[in-house]
RODO-2510 file (C-alpha; in nm, 4 decimals, decimal comma):
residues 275
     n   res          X          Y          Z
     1     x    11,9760    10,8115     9,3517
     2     x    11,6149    10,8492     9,4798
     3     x    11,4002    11,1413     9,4087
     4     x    11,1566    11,2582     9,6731
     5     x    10,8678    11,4608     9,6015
     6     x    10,5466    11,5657     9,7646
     7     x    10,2073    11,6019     9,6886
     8     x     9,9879    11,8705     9,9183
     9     x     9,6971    11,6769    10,1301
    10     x     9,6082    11,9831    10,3210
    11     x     9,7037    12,2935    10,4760
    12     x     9,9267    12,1045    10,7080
    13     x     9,9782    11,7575    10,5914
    14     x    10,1960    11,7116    10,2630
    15     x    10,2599    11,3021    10,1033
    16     x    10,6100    11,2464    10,0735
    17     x    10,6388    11,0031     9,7786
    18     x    10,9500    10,8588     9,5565
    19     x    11,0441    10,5668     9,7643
    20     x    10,8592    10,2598     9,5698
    21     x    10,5397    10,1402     9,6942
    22     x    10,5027    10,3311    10,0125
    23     x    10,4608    10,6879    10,0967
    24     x    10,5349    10,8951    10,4395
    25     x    10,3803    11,2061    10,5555
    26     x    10,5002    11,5665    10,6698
    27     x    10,3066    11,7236    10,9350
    28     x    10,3736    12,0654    10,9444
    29     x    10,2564    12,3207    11,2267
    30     x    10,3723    12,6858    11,3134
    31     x    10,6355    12,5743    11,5560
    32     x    10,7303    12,2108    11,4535
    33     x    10,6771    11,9791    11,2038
    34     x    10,6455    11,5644    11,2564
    35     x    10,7524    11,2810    10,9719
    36     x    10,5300    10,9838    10,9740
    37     x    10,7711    10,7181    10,9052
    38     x    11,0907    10,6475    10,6831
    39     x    10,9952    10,4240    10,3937
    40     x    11,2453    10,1862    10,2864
    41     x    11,5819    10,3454    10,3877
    42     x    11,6603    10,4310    10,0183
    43     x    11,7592    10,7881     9,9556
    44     x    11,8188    11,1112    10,1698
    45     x    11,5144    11,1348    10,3131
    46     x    11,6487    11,3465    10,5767
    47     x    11,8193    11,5533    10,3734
    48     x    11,4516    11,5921    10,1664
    49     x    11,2666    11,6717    10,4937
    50     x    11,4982    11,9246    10,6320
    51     x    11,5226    12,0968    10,3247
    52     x    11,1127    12,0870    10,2946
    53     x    11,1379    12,2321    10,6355
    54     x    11,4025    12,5127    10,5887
    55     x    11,5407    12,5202    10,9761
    56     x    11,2357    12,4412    11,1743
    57     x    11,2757    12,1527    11,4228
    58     x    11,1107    11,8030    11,3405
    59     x    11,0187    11,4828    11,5271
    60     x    10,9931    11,1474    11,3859
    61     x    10,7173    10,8952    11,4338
    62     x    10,7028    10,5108    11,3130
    63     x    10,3965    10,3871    11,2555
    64     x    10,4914    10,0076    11,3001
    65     x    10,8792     9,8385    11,2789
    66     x    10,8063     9,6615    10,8900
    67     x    11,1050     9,7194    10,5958
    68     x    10,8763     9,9915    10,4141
    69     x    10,8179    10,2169    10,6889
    70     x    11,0595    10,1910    10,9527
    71     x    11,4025    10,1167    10,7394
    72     x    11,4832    10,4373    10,7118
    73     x    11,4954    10,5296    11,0615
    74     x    11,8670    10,5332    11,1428
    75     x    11,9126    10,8507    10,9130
    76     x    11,7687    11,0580    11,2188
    77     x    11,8991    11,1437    11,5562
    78     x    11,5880    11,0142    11,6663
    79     x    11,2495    10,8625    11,6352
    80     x    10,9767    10,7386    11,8113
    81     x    10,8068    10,3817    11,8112
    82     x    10,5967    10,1684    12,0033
    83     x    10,9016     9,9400    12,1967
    84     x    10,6253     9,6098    12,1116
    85     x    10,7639     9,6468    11,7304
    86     x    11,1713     9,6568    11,8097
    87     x    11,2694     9,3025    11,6903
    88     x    11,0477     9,3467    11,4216
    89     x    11,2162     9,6427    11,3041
    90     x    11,5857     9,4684    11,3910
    91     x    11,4585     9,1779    11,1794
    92     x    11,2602     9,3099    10,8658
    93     x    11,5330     9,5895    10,7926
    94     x    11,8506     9,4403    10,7671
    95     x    12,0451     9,5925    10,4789
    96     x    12,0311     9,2452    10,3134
    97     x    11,6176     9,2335    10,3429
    98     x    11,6190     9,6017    10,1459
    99     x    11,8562     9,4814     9,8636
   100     x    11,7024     9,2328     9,8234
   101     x    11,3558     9,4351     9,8129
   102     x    11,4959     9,6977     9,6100
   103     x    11,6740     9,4812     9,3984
   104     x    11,3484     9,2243     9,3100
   105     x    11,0652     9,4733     9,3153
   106     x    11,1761     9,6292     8,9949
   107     x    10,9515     9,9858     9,0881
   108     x    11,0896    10,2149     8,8817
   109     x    11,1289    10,4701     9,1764
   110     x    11,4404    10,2170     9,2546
   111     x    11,6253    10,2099     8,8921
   112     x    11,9561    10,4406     8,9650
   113     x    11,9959    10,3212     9,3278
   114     x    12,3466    10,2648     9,4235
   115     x    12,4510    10,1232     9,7246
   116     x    12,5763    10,4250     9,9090
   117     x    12,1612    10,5271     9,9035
   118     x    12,1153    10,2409    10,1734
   119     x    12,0697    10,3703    10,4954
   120     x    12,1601    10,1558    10,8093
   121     x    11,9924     9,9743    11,0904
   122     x    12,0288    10,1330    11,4512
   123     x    11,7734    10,0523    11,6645
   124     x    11,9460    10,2770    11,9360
   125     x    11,7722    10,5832    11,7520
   126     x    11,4534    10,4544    11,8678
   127     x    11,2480    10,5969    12,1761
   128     x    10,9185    10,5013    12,3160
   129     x    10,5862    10,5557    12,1206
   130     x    10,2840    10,5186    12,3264
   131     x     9,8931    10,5085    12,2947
   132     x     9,7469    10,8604    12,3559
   133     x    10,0963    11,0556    12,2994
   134     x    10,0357    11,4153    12,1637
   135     x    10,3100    11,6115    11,9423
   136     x    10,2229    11,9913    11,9550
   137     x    10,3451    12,1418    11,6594
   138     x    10,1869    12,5091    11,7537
   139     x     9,8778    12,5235    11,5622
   140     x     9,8126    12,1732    11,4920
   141     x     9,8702    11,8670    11,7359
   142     x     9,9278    11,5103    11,6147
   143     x     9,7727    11,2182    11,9008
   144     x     9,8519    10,8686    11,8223
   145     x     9,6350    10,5838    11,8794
   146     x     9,7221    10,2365    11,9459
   147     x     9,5554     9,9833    11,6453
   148     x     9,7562     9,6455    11,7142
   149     x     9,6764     9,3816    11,4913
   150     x     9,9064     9,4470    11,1601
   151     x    10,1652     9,4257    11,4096
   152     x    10,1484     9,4519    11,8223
   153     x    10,2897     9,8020    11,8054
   154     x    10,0866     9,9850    11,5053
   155     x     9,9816    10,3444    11,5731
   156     x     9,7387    10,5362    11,4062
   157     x     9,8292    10,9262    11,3671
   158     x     9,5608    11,1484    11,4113
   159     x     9,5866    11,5208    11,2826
   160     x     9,3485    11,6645    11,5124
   161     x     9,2803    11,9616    11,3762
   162     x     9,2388    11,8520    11,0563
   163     x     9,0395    11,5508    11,1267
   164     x     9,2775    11,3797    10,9246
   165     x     9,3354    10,9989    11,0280
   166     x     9,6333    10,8302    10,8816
   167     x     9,5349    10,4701    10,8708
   168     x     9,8886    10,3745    10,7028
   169     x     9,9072     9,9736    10,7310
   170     x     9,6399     9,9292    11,0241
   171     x     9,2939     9,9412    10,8646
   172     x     9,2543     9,9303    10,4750
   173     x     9,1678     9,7738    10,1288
   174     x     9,3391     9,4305    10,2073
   175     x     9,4742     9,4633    10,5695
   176     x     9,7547     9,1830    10,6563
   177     x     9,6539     9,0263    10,9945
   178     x     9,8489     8,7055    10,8938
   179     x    10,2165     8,7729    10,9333
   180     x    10,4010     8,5514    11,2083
   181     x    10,3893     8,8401    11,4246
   182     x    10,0033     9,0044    11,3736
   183     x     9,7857     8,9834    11,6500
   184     x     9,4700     8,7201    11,6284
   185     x     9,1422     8,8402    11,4661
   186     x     8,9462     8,8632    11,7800
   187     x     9,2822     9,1255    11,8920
   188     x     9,2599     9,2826    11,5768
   189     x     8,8710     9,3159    11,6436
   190     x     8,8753     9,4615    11,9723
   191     x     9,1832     9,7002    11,7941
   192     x     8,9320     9,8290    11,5602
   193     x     8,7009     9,8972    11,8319
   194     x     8,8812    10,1172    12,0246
   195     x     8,9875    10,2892    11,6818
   196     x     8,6018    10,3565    11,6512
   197     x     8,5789    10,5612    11,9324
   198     x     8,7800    10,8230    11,7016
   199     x     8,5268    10,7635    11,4984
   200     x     8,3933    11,1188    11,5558
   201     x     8,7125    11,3122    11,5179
   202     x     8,8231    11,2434    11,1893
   203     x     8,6614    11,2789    10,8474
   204     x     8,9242    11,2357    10,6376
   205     x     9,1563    10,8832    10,5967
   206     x     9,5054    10,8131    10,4397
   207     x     9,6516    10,5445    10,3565
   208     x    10,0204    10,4052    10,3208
   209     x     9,9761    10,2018     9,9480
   210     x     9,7945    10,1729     9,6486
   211     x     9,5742    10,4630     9,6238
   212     x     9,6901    10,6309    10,0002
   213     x     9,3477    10,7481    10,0722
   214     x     8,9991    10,5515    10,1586
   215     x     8,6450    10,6144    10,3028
   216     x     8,5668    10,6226    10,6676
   217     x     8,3570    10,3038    10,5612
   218     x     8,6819    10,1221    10,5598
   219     x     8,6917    10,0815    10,9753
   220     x     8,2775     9,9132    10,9313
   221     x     8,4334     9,7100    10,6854
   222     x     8,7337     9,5287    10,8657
   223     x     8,5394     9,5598    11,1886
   224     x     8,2014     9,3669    10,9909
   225     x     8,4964     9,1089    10,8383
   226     x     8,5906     9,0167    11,2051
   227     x     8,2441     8,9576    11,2846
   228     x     8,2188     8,6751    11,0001
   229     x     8,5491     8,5617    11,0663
   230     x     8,4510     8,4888    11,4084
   231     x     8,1646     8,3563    11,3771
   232     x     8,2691     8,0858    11,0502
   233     x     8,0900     8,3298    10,7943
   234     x     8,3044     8,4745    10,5731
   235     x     8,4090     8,3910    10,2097
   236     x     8,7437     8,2446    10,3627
   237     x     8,8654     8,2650    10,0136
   238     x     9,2263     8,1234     9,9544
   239     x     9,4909     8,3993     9,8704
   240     x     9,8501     8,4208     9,9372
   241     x    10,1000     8,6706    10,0675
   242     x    10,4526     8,6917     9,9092
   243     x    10,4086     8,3225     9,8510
   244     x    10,2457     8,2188    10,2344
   245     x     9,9181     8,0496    10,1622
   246     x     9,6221     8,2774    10,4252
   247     x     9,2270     8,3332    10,3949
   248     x     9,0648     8,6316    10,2426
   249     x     8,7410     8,6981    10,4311
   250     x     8,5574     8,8774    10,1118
   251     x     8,5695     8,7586     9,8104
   252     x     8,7281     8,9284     9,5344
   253     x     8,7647     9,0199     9,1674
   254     x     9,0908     8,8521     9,0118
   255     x     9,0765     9,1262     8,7665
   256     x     9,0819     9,4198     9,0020
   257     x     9,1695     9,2170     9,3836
   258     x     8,8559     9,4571     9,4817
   259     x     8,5637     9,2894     9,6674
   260     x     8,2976     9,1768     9,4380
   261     x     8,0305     9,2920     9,6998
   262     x     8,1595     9,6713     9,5719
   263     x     8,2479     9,7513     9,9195
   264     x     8,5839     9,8426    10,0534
   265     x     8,7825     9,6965    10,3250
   266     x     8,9093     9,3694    10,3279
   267     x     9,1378     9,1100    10,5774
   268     x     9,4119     8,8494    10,5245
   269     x     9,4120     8,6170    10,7863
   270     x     9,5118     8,2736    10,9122
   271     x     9,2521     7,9809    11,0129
   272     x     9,4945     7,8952    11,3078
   273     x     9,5041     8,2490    11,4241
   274     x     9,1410     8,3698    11,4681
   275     x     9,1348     8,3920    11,8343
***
């Protein structure tokens, strides 16, 4: 059995964690309410929402089609992703892939899971996510912006009202841009540029892992990285990613895996994959 439990950001926005090394989110508004994605299919996380929710209707958003965020999908009538992240989420979910996650991970959220907590993989559930769509949920709207690079399809939610920007796995502390199906660096780049012309609307950013929250420096960070990657001027420093060998463009602690520069943002990336 897995046991949800929340943690208030803000008037609207509540952290739904309990499902290992990944949280969601819980938008709530007067009318509606909107789940940012489904964690690792472990656990009624349905069941957790609608009782969080007490009869008001929900959507469901996924942020991008990986095993953390999107496995828990097929619990719900519905959700909505960006179609560019389909085979990713048909791929990376498979019941086998979340044993096996579940099963080697050894967080301790996982201890008394049996197998009847596994949800399954229907990508039939899924509808169309786009750039620029808006969920009004009375008196707060949600828009969702279009960061590929992580993976082709990553959104960024946006709690307008709030200026709340929910970076998730698209911009952050040690952002993975070296997974077979990430986008180049120069992509990723131009990504982060179009993510800066938010730049203005949100003063407030969440994360996915680790600590779930980070500075608005975090976007000048990744976006400064590219820069140096581009140009051949970055530390380049060899790291690895469950096991695949990639470059880290800042150098870091080994202590602490936080840049030694004391700033924030960081990039895994591949030297065949730059542009």
């Amino acid at each position: 059995m897995v046991h949800f439990y929340t943690e208030t950001i803000s008037g609207h926005v509540r952290r739904i964690c309990g499902n290992g090394d990944v949280c969601m989110y819980l938008v709530e508004g007067s009318d509606r309410a909107l789940l940012i994605d489904t964690g690792y299919g472990v656990g009624d996380l349905r069941g957790y929402v609608e009782g969080l929710l007490d009869g008001k209707p929900y959507d469901v958003v996924i942020t991008h089609g990986h095993i953390d965020h999107a496995a828990g999908a097929a619990q719900f009538e519905s959700c909505r992703m960006s179609p560019l992240d389909i085979e990713i989420y048909e791929e990376f979910c498979s019941l086998e892939r979340r044993r096996a996650k579940v099963d080697s991970c050894g967080h301790p959220d996982f201890k008394d899971v049996v197998p009847e907590d596994f949800a399954g993989v229907d990508a039939s559930v899924m509808r169309p996510l786009a750039d620029g769509d808006v969920f009004d949920l009375g008196d707060v709207t949600v828009e969702m912006i279009a960061v590929p690079g992580h993976t082709p399809g990553m959104m960024v939610p946006l709690v307008v009202e709030e200026g709340i920007a929910i970076f998730g796995d698209a911009c952050g502390v040690g952002t993975l841009i070296m997974l077979p199906h990430s986008t180049t660096v120069e992509r990723y780049r131009e990504s982060l540029l179009r993510l800066k012309e938010h730049e203005g609307r949100y003063a407030i950013v969440l994360r996915q892992h680790g600590t779930c929250a980070s500075t608005k420096r975090v976007l000048e960070d990744n976006l400064e990285l590219c820069d140096l990657v581009l140009a051949g001027k970055d530390a380049a420093e060899p790291a690895e990613h469950n096991g695949a060998p990639c470059l880290r463009a800042a150098k870091t602690d080994p202590a602490t895996g936080r840049r030694v520069d004391g700033r924030e943002g960081n990039l895994l990336y591949l030297a065949d994959r730059i542009r």
